[in-house]
C-alpha positions in Angstrom: -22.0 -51.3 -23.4 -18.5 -50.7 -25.2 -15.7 -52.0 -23.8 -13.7 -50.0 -22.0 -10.7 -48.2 -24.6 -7.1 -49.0 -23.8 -5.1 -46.3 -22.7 -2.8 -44.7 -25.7 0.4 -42.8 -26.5 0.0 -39.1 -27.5 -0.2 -40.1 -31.2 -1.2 -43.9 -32.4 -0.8 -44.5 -35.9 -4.5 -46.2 -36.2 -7.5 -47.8 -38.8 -10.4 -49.5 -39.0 -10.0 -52.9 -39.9 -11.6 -56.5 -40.6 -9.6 -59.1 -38.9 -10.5 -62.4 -39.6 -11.3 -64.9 -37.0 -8.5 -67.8 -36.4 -10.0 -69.9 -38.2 -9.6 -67.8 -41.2 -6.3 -66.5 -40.7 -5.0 -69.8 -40.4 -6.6 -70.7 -43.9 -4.6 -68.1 -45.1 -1.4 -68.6 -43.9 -1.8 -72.0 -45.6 -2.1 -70.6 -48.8 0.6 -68.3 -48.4 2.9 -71.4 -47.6 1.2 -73.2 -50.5 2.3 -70.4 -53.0 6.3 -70.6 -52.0 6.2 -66.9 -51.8 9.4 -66.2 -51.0 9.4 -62.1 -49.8 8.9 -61.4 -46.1 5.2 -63.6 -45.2 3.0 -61.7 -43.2 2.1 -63.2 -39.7 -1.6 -64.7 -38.9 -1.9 -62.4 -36.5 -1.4 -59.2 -38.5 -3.6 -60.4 -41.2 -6.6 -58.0 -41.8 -8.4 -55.7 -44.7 -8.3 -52.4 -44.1 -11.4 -50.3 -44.2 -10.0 -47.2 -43.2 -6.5 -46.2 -42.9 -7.1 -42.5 -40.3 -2.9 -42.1 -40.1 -1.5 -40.5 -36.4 -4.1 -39.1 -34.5 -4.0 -37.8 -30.5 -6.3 -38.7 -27.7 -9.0 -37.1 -28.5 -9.2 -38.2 -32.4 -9.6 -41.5 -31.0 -12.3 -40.4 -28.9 -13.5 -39.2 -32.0 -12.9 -42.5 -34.0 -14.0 -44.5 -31.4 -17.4 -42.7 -31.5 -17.6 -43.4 -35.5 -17.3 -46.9 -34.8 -20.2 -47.0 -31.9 -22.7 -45.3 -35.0 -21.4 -47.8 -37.4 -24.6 -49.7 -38.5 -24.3 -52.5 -41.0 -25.5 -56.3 -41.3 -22.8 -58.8 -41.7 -22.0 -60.2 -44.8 -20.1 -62.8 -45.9 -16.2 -62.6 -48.5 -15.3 -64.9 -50.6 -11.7 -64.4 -50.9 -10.9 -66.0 -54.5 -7.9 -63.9 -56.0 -4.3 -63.6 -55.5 -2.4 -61.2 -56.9 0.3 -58.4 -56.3 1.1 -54.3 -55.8 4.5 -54.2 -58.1 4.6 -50.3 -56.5 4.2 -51.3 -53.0 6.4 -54.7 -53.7 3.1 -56.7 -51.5 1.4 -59.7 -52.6 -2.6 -59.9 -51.1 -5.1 -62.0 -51.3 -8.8 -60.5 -52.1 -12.5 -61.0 -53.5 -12.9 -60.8 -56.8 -16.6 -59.3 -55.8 -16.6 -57.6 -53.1 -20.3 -57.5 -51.5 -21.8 -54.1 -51.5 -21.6 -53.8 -47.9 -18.0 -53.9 -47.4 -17.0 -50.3 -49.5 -20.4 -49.2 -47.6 -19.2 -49.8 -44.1 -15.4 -48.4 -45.3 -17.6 -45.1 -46.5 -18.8 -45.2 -43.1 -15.9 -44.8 -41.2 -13.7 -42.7 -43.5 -16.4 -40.0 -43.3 -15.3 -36.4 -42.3 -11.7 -37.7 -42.0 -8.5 -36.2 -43.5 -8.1 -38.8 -45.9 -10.2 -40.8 -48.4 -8.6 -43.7 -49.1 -5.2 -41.7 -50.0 -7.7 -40.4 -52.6 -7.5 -43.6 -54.5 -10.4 -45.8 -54.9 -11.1 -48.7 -52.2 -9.3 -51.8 -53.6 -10.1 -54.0 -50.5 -7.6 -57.2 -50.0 -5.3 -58.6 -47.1 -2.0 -58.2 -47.9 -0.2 -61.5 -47.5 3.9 -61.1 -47.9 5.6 -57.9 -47.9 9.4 -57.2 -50.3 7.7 -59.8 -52.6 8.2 -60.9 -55.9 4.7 -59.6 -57.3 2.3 -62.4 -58.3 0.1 -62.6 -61.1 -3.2 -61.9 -60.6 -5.1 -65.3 -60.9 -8.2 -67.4 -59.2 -7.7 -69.7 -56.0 -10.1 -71.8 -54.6 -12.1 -69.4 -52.3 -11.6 -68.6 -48.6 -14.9 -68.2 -46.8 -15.4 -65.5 -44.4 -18.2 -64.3 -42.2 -17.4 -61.0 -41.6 -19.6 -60.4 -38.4 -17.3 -57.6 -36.8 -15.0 -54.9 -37.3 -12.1 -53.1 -35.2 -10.2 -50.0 -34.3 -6.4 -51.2 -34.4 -3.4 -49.0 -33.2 -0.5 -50.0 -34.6 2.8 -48.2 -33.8 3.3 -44.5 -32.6 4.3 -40.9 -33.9 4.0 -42.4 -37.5 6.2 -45.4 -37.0 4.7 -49.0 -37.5 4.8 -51.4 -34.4 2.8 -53.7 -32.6 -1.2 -53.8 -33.4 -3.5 -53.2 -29.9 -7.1 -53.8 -31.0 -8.5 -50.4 -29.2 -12.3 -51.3 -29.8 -14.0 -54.2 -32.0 -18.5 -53.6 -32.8 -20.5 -56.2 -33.8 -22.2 -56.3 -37.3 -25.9 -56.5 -36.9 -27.5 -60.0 -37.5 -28.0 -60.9 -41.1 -30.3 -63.6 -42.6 -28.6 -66.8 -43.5 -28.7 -65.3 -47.2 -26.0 -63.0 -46.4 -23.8 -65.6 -45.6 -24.1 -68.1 -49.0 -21.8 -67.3 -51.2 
Protein backbone atom coordinates (compact mmCIF):
# COMPACT_ATOMS: atom_id res chain seq x y z
CA UNK A 1 0.00 0.00 0.00
CA UNK A 2 1.50 3.62 -0.81
CA UNK A 3 2.07 5.82 1.78
CA UNK A 4 -0.15 8.27 2.37
CA UNK A 5 0.91 11.77 0.07
CA UNK A 6 1.66 14.95 2.02
CA UNK A 7 -0.57 17.61 1.72
CA UNK A 8 0.70 20.46 -0.92
CA UNK A 9 0.52 24.12 -1.86
CA UNK A 10 -1.57 24.98 -4.98
CA UNK A 11 1.46 24.71 -7.19
CA UNK A 12 4.81 22.62 -6.07
CA UNK A 13 7.71 22.99 -8.17
CA UNK A 14 8.33 18.94 -8.37
CA UNK A 15 10.65 15.79 -10.04
CA UNK A 16 11.31 12.48 -9.85
CA UNK A 17 14.49 11.82 -8.39
CA UNK A 18 17.22 9.22 -7.09
CA UNK A 19 18.42 10.13 -3.72
CA UNK A 20 21.08 8.30 -2.45
CA UNK A 21 21.00 6.61 0.87
CA UNK A 22 23.30 8.26 3.79
CA UNK A 23 25.65 6.35 3.35
CA UNK A 24 26.26 7.55 -0.12
CA UNK A 25 25.58 11.03 0.26
CA UNK A 26 28.02 11.22 2.87
CA UNK A 27 30.72 9.60 0.41
CA UNK A 28 30.02 12.33 -1.55
CA UNK A 29 30.23 15.16 0.40
CA UNK A 30 33.71 13.85 1.12
CA UNK A 31 34.80 14.18 -2.20
CA UNK A 32 33.39 17.40 -2.65
CA UNK A 33 35.58 18.55 0.46
CA UNK A 34 38.46 16.57 -1.07
CA UNK A 35 38.33 18.62 -4.38
CA UNK A 36 38.57 22.31 -2.50
CA UNK A 37 35.77 23.36 -4.60
CA UNK A 38 35.37 26.60 -3.63
CA UNK A 39 31.68 27.78 -5.27
CA UNK A 40 28.59 27.39 -3.04
CA UNK A 41 28.86 23.08 -1.91
CA UNK A 42 25.71 21.54 -2.14
CA UNK A 43 24.32 19.99 1.19
CA UNK A 44 24.11 16.01 1.68
CA UNK A 45 20.77 16.26 2.07
CA UNK A 46 19.93 17.83 -1.32
CA UNK A 47 22.14 15.58 -3.15
CA UNK A 48 20.16 13.50 -5.84
CA UNK A 49 20.05 12.70 -9.84
CA UNK A 50 17.27 13.87 -11.37
CA UNK A 51 15.19 11.60 -13.56
CA UNK A 52 12.55 13.86 -14.33
CA UNK A 53 12.38 17.42 -13.86
CA UNK A 54 7.85 17.94 -14.33
CA UNK A 55 8.26 22.00 -13.29
CA UNK A 56 5.00 23.64 -11.19
CA UNK A 57 2.15 21.51 -11.23
CA UNK A 58 -1.36 21.80 -9.03
CA UNK A 59 -3.09 19.11 -6.96
CA UNK A 60 -4.29 17.11 -9.22
CA UNK A 61 -0.96 16.81 -11.54
CA UNK A 62 0.45 15.28 -8.55
CA UNK A 63 -2.27 12.99 -8.36
CA UNK A 64 -1.36 12.45 -11.71
CA UNK A 65 2.54 12.09 -11.04
CA UNK A 66 2.00 10.28 -8.18
CA UNK A 67 0.07 7.60 -10.11
CA UNK A 68 3.20 7.43 -12.82
CA UNK A 69 5.28 6.56 -10.01
CA UNK A 70 2.90 3.57 -8.54
CA UNK A 71 3.12 1.92 -12.54
CA UNK A 72 6.85 2.52 -12.51
CA UNK A 73 8.26 -1.02 -12.89
CA UNK A 74 12.05 -1.57 -13.02
CA UNK A 75 14.71 -3.84 -11.24
CA UNK A 76 17.34 -2.05 -9.31
CA UNK A 77 20.52 -1.58 -10.60
CA UNK A 78 23.55 -0.58 -9.33
CA UNK A 79 25.94 3.32 -10.38
CA UNK A 80 29.16 3.55 -10.31
CA UNK A 81 29.72 7.13 -9.98
CA UNK A 82 33.40 7.64 -11.51
CA UNK A 83 33.47 11.20 -13.18
CA UNK A 84 33.70 14.73 -12.04
CA UNK A 85 33.30 17.30 -14.14
CA UNK A 86 31.38 20.73 -14.72
CA UNK A 87 28.25 22.81 -16.67
CA UNK A 88 30.34 26.13 -17.56
CA UNK A 89 26.56 27.38 -18.69
CA UNK A 90 24.90 26.48 -15.63
CA UNK A 91 28.25 27.52 -13.44
CA UNK A 92 27.59 23.69 -11.48
CA UNK A 93 30.13 21.19 -10.78
CA UNK A 94 28.47 17.23 -10.64
CA UNK A 95 29.63 14.17 -10.08
CA UNK A 96 28.30 11.27 -12.58
CA UNK A 97 28.83 7.69 -14.19
CA UNK A 98 30.82 7.54 -16.92
CA UNK A 99 28.27 4.48 -18.05
CA UNK A 100 25.30 4.87 -17.04
CA UNK A 101 23.39 1.28 -16.76
CA UNK A 102 20.60 0.93 -19.23
CA UNK A 103 18.08 0.98 -16.75
CA UNK A 104 18.56 4.36 -15.39
CA UNK A 105 17.57 6.58 -18.92
CA UNK A 106 14.80 3.55 -18.98
CA UNK A 107 13.17 4.38 -15.71
CA UNK A 108 13.65 8.43 -16.54
CA UNK A 109 11.65 7.52 -19.99
CA UNK A 110 9.22 6.14 -17.68
CA UNK A 111 8.27 8.88 -15.76
CA UNK A 112 8.76 11.77 -18.22
CA UNK A 113 6.07 10.08 -20.41
CA UNK A 114 3.05 12.16 -21.58
CA UNK A 115 4.58 15.11 -19.66
CA UNK A 116 5.13 18.80 -20.93
CA UNK A 117 8.62 18.48 -20.99
CA UNK A 118 11.28 15.94 -22.18
CA UNK A 119 14.19 16.61 -20.60
CA UNK A 120 14.04 20.46 -21.54
CA UNK A 121 14.28 18.73 -24.93
CA UNK A 122 17.90 18.01 -24.34
CA UNK A 123 19.18 14.57 -24.08
CA UNK A 124 19.35 12.79 -20.45
CA UNK A 125 22.81 13.57 -19.13
CA UNK A 126 22.31 12.00 -15.66
CA UNK A 127 24.74 13.34 -12.72
CA UNK A 128 24.34 14.91 -9.11
CA UNK A 129 25.21 18.21 -9.10
CA UNK A 130 27.70 18.78 -6.31
CA UNK A 131 28.52 22.86 -5.81
CA UNK A 132 26.60 25.43 -7.37
CA UNK A 133 28.42 29.37 -8.68
CA UNK A 134 31.48 27.11 -9.25
CA UNK A 135 34.58 27.39 -10.86
CA UNK A 136 33.81 24.55 -13.65
CA UNK A 137 35.99 21.43 -13.23
CA UNK A 138 37.58 19.47 -15.79
CA UNK A 139 36.09 16.55 -16.63
CA UNK A 140 38.30 13.72 -15.30
CA UNK A 141 38.10 10.02 -13.47
CA UNK A 142 37.75 9.59 -9.57
CA UNK A 143 37.81 6.57 -7.80
CA UNK A 144 34.15 5.27 -8.05
CA UNK A 145 31.28 5.81 -5.67
CA UNK A 146 29.12 2.71 -5.39
CA UNK A 147 25.48 2.93 -5.32
CA UNK A 148 22.64 0.58 -5.14
CA UNK A 149 20.00 2.30 -6.50
CA UNK A 150 17.03 0.28 -5.06
CA UNK A 151 14.38 3.20 -4.95
CA UNK A 152 13.16 6.30 -6.46
CA UNK A 153 11.10 9.51 -5.19
CA UNK A 154 8.68 12.27 -5.92
CA UNK A 155 10.34 15.49 -4.35
CA UNK A 156 8.63 18.93 -4.02
CA UNK A 157 10.85 21.46 -3.75
CA UNK A 158 9.69 25.06 -3.47
CA UNK A 159 6.31 26.64 -4.63
CA UNK A 160 4.76 28.79 -7.60
CA UNK A 161 8.17 28.27 -9.53
CA UNK A 162 10.47 29.32 -6.67
CA UNK A 163 13.03 26.82 -5.27
CA UNK A 164 12.84 26.00 -1.41
CA UNK A 165 12.85 23.25 0.76
CA UNK A 166 12.65 19.53 -0.67
CA UNK A 167 9.46 17.34 0.97
CA UNK A 168 9.86 13.77 -0.40
CA UNK A 169 5.94 13.46 -1.45
CA UNK A 170 6.23 9.58 -2.31
CA UNK A 171 9.42 7.21 -2.64
CA UNK A 172 8.59 3.18 -4.72
CA UNK A 173 10.73 0.44 -4.41
CA UNK A 174 12.78 -0.97 -7.34
CA UNK A 175 11.91 -4.58 -7.86
CA UNK A 176 14.52 -7.11 -6.56
CA UNK A 177 17.38 -7.69 -8.83
CA UNK A 178 19.89 -10.60 -8.93
CA UNK A 179 23.09 -9.99 -7.19
CA UNK A 180 24.52 -9.46 -10.93
CA UNK A 181 22.85 -6.17 -11.02
CA UNK A 182 24.64 -4.95 -8.28
CA UNK A 183 28.61 -5.89 -9.39
CA UNK A 184 29.94 -3.29 -11.01
Amino acid sequence: MPAPRHACESRSRVFFALMPPASVAAEIGELAQSLGLTGQAVSTDRLHLTLAFIGNVDDMQIDTLLARGDAAQMPAFALALDHVGGFAHAGINWLAPSEPPQALPALSRMLYKNTHSAIDGRRFRPHITIERKAAVLETRSITPIRWPVTDFSLIASGVNGAPGAYRELRRWPLLPASVEAFRL
